[in-house]
BASE-259775 format. One record per residue: residue in three letters; x, y, z of N, C-alpha, C in turn. Coordinates in steps of 0.2 Angstrom, whole numbers, plus 5000, padded with zeros to 4 digits. Layout:
<gudos>
ALAXYZXYZXYZ
...
</gudos>
This chain:
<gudos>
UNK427651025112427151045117426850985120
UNK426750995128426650935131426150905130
UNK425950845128425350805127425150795119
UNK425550825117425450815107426050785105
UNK426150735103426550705095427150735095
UNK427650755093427750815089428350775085
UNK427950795076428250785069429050795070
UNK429350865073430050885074430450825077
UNK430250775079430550725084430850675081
UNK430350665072430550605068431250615063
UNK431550565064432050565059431550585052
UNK431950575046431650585040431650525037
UNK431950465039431650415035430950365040
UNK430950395045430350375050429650415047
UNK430150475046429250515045428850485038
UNK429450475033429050435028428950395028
UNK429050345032428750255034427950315038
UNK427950305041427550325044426950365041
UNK427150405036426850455033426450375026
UNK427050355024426650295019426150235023
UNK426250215028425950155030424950205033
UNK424950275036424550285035424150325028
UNK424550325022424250325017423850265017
UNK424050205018423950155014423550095019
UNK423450135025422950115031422350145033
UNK422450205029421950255033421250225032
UNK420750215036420150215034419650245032
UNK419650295032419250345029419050345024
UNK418450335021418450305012418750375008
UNK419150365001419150384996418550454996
UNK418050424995417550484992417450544999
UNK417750525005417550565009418150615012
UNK418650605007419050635008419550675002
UNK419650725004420150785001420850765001
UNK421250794992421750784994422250834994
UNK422650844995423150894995423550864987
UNK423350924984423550904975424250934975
UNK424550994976425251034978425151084982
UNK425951114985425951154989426451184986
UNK426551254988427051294984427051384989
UNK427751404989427651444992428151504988
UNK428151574990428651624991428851654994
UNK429551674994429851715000430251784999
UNK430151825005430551895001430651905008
UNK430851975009431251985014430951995021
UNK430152015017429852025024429451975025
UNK429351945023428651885026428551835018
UNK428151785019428151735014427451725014
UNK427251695006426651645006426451575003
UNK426251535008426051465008425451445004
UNK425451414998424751394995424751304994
UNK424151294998424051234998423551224993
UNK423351164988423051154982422751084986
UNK421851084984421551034984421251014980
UNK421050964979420250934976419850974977
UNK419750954985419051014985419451034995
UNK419151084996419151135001419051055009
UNK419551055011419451015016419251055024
UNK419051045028419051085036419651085038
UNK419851145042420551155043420651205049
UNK421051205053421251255060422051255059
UNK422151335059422751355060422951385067
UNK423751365069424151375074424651395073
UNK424951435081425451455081425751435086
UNK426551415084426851395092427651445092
UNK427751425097428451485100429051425103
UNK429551425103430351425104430251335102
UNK430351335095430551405091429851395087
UNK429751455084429251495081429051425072
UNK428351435075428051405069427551405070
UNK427051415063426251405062426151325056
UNK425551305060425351245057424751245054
UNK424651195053423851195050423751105051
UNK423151095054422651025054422251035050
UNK422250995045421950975040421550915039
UNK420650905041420450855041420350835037
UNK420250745037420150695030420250715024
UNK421150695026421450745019422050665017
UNK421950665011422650635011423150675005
UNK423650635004424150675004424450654993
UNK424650694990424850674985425450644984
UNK425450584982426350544981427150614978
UNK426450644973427150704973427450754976
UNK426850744982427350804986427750774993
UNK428250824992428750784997428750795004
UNK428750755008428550765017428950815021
UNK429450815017429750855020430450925015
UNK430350965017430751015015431051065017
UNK431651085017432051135018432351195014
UNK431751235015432151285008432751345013
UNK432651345017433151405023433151465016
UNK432451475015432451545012431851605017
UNK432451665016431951715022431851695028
UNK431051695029430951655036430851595037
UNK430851585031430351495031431251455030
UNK431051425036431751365039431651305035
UNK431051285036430751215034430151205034
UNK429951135030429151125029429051055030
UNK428751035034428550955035427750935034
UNK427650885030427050875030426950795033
UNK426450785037426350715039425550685041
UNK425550635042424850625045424950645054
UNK424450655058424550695064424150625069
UNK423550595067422950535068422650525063
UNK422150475062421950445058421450495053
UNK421050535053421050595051421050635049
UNK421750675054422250735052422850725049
UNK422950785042423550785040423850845043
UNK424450865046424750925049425150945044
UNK425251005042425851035039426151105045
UNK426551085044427251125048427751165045
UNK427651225045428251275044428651305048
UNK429251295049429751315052429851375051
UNK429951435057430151485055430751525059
UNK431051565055431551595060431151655065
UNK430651705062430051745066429451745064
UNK429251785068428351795066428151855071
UNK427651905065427351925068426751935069
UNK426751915062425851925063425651865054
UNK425051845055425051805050424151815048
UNK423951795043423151765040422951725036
UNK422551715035422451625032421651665027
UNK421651615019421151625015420951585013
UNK420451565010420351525005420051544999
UNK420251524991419851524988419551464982
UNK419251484979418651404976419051364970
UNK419351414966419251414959420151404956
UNK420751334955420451284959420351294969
UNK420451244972420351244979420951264984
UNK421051294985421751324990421651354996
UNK422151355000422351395006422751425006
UNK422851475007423351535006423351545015
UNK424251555017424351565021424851635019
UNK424951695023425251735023425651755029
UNK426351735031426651765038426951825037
UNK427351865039427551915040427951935043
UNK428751965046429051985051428752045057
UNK428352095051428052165050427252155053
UNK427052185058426252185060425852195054
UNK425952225046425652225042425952215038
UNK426052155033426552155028425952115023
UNK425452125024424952125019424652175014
UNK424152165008423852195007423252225010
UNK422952275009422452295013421952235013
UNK421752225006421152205006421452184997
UNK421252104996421352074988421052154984
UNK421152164976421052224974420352174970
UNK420052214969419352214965419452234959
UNK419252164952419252194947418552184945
UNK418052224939417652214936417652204929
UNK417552144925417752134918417152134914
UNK417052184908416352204906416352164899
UNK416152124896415952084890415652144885
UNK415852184882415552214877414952184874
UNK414352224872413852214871413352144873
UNK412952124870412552054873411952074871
UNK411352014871410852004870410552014862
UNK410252054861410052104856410552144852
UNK410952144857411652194852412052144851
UNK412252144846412652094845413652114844
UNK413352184844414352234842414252204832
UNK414852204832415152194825415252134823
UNK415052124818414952044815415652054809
UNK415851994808416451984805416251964797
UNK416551954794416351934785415951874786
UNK416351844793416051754790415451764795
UNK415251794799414551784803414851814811
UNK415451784813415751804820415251864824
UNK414951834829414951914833415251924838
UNK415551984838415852024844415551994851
UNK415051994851414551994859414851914863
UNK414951864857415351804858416051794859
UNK416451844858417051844856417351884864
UNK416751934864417051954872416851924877
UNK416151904875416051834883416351824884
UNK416651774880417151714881417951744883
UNK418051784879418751814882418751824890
UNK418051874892418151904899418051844903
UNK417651784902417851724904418451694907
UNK418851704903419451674903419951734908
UNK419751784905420551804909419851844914
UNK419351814918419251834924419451754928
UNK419551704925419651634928420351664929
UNK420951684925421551714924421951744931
UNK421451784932421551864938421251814946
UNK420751754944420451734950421251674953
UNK421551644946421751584948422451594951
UNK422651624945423451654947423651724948
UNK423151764950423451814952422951854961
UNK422651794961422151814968421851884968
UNK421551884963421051954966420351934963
UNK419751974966419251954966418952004960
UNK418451954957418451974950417551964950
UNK417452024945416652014943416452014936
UNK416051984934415852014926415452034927
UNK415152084921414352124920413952104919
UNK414152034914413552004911414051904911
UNK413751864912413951804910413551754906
UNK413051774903412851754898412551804893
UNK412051774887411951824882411651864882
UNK411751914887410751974889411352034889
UNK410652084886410652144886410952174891
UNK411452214892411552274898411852334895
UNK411252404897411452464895412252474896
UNK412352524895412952544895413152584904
UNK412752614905412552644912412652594917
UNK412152544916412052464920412852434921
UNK413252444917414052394917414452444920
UNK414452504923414752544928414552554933
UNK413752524933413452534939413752464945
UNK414052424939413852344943414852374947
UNK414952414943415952404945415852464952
UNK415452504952415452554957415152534963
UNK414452474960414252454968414652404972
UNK415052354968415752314970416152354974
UNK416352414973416852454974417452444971
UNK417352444965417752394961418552444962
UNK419352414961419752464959419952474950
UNK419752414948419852434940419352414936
UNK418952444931418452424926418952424920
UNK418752354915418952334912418552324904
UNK418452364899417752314895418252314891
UNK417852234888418152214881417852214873
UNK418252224871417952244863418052214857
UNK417952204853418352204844418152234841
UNK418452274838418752344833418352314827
UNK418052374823417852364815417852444810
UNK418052404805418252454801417752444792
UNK417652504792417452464783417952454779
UNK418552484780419152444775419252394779
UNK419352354775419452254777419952254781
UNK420552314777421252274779421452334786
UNK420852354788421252374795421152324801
UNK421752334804422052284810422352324816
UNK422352284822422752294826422452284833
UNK422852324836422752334844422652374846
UNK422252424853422152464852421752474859
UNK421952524867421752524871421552604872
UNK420752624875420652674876420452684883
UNK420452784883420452794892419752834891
UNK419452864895419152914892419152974893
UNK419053024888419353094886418853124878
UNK419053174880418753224873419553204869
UNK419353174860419953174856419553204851
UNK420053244845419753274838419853204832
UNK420153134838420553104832419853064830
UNK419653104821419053084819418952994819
UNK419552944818419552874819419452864827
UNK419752874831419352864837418752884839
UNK418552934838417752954836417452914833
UNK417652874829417152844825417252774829
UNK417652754832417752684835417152684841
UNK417152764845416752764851416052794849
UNK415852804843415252814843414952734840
UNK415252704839415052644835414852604841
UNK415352594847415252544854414652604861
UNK414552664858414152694860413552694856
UNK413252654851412752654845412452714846
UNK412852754844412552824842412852854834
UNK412952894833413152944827413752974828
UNK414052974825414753024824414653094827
UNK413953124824413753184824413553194832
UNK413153134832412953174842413353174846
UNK413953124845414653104849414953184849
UNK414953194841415353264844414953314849
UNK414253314846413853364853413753344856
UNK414153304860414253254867414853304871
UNK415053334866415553364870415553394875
UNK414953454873414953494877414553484885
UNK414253444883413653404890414153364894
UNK414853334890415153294896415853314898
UNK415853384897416453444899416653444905
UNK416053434910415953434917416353364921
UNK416053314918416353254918416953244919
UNK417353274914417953264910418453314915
UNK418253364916418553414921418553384928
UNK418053334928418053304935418653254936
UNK418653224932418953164932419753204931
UNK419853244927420453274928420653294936
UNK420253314939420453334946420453274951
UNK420253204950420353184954420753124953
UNK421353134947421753104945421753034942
UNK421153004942420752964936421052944933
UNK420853004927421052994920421952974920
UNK422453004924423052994925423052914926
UNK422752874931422752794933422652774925
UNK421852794924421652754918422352764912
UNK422652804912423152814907423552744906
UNK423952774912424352714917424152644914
UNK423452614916423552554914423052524908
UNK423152594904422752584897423552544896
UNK424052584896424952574894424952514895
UNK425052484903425052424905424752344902
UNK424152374899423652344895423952324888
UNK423852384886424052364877424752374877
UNK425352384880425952344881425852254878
UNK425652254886425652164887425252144880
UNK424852154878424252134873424552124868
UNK425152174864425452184858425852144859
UNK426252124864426752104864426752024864
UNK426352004868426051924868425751914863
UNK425051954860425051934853425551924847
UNK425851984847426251994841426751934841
UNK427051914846427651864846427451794845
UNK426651794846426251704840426151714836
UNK425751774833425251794828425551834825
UNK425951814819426351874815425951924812
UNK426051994809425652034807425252064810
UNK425152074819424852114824424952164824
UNK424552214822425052304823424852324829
UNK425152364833425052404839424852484835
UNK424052494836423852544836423952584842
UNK424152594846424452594855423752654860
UNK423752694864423252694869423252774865
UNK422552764865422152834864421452844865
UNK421252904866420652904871420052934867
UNK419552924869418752934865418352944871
UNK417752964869416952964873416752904874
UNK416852864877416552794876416252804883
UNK415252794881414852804888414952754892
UNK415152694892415252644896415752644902
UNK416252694900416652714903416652784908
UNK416152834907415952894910415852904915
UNK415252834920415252844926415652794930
UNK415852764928416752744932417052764936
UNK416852744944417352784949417952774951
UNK418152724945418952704947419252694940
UNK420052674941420352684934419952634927
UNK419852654924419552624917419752624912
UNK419552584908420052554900419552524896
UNK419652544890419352494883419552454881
UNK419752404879420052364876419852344870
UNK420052364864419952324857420352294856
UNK419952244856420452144854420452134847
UNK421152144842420852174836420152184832
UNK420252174823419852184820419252144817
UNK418752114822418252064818417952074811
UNK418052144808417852164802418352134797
UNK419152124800419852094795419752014794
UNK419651994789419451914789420151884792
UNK420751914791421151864795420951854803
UNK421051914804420851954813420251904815
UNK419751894811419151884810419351784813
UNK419651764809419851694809420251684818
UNK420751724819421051724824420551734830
UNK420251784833419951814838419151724837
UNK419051694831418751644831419051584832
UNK419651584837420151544839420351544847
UNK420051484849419951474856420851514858
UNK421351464857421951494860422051574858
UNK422051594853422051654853421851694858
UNK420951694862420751724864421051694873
UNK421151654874421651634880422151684879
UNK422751674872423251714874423051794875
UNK422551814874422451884874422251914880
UNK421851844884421751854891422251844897
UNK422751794896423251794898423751874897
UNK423851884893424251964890423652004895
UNK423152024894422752074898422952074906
UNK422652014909422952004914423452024916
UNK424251994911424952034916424752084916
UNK424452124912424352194911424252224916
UNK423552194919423252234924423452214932
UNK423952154931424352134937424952184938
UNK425252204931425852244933425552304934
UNK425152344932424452394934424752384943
UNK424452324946424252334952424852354954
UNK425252294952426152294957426352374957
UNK426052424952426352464953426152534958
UNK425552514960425252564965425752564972
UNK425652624975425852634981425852584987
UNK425052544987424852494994424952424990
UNK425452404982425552364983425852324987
UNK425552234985425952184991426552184991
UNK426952164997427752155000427752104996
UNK427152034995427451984996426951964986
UNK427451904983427151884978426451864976
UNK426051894973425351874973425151794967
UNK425751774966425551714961426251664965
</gudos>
């Protein structure tokens, strides 16, 4: 293009002299500048995605140029990390090539080589620091909009849920949990994520549906841990909501409803309306869907660390937390805090990492499976 530079010109051992001597020239102080920590991309048939990793979020303008076809990006007061390499050639899909270099003193340019384009968009998110670029052959090879999840922490404040032999309470076990696999869903799987509660306060039950509705959330998610008076019950265990005669899931959803067995069942008849509704607008079918997706992954990454996990598998109750939820929704019992073993484990930071990572795929293969899933790799 007349009157710019252009990268395309430099042999490959010129770009890296060049690219080195203004690493190691630049003036720009240290603390004032951003670094490009990795970049990484995928490719499929119809379009790709480019994520660039920083320190912290530098200022940036994105371009498109024609014959031949590529988008770039000017990245101010950035420098660049020794492990990424300046230049690359994957000739995968549309992406021909990748050249990174300094452009002036200043600007880093990164250059993608493409075979087409038709439409493309650019995002950022905080958590760590990234740019996500997405190109396309197709005027719409995106998804509509990141999907919404809402992650509820069972209990808080004043309620504690179920305390384990040695003192453990639930209310900490979910905090922490929902903490991690909402970092989870933000880091590696790009969707936008809310919790109900992020520290130790009260919130009705009403209140944690209300927070997923007024989001416009597409999944409510709450978490839990199971208790039993017999010590040695265990396991895994995801619920949808529904009318069930199964007296043990009754008694699990009157417990996280702090009510009685007995008003649960006279719950019945007051929430028949509900229940018929949610059948007609196919809900209950989603929620099923990825109650499965859920305690699938759950069992299965548990059980293959932590020998002796049982899969109690997906079954449905009255849980009021779940009732007024205008989108698919799920319980989650993270085993048994009342089992002193269960009780040791769920008081085990990796453990509860690995349980959040398992939910997660869960709730990712959930998405990948709907209709307006993305073309392109969402991690």
């Amino acid at each position: 293009m007349a009157g710019q530079p252009s990268i395309r010109a430099f042999p490959l051992f010129s770009l890296l002299l060049v690219l080195c001597l203004h690493l190691l020239t630049s003036p720009v102080a240290a603390g004032d500048t951003a670094e490009i920590k990795g970049l990484r991309y995928s490719v499929n048939g119809t379009g790709m995605r480019v994520v660039l990793e920083f320190d912290r979020l530098p200022a940036y303008s994105v371009h498109r140029l024609r014959n031949p076809e590529r988008v770039y990006f000017d990245l101010k007061r950035v420098d660049i990390s020794p492990r990424i390499e300046p230049v690359q050639t994957p000739n995968r899909g549309i992406l021909k090539g990748i050249r990174i270099a300094r452009y002036d003193k200043d600007t880093v340019r990164v250059v993608l080589e493409l075979s087409e384009v038709k439409d493309y968009k650019t995002f950022t998110l905080d958590s760590p620091p990234r740019l996500v670029v997405d190109i396309g052959r197709d005027k719409n090879p995106f998804y509509r909009e990141r999907k919404i999840v809402v992650i509820d922490p069972g209990h808080g404040g004043h309620d504690p849920g179920a305390t384990g032999p040695r003192g453990l309470k639930e209310k900490d076990v979910t905090l922490d949990t929902a903490r991690r696999l909402k970092r989870i869903l933000q880091e590696r799987y790009n969707l936008d994520v809310y919790l109900t509660r992020n520290s130790d306060v009260y919130i009705g039950l009403d209140a944690r549906t209300a927070v997923a509705n007024k989001k416009k959330a597409d999944i409510f998610v709450s978490i839990h841990t199971n208790a039993s008076r017999r010590r040695r019950a265990g396991g895994i265990e995801t619920y949808l909501l529904n009318w069930t005669n199964d007296t043990e899931a009754m008694r699990v959803a009157a417990r996280e409803n702090a009510i009685s067995l007995e008003k649960l069942k006279r719950a019945k008849s007051e929430l028949g309306t509900i229940l018929a509704s949610l059948e007609r607008e196919t809900k209950r079918d989603e929620s099923l869907k990825l109650a499965h997706f859920i305690q699938d992954s759950l069992f299965k990454r548990l059980a293959s660390r932590y020998r002796g996990i049982g899969n109690l598998g997906v079954k449905q109750a009255l849980f009021y937390v779940l009732v007024d939820a205008e989108m698919p929704s799920v319980l989650v019992e993270v085993a048994f805090i009342s089992n002193p073993r269960e009780e040791r484990l769920l008081g085990n930071r990796r453990f509860r990492s690995t349980a959040a990572e398992a939910i997660a795929s869960g709730i990712y293969r959930y998405i990948m499976s709907l209709p307006d899933a993305p073309k392109l790799a969402m991690k």
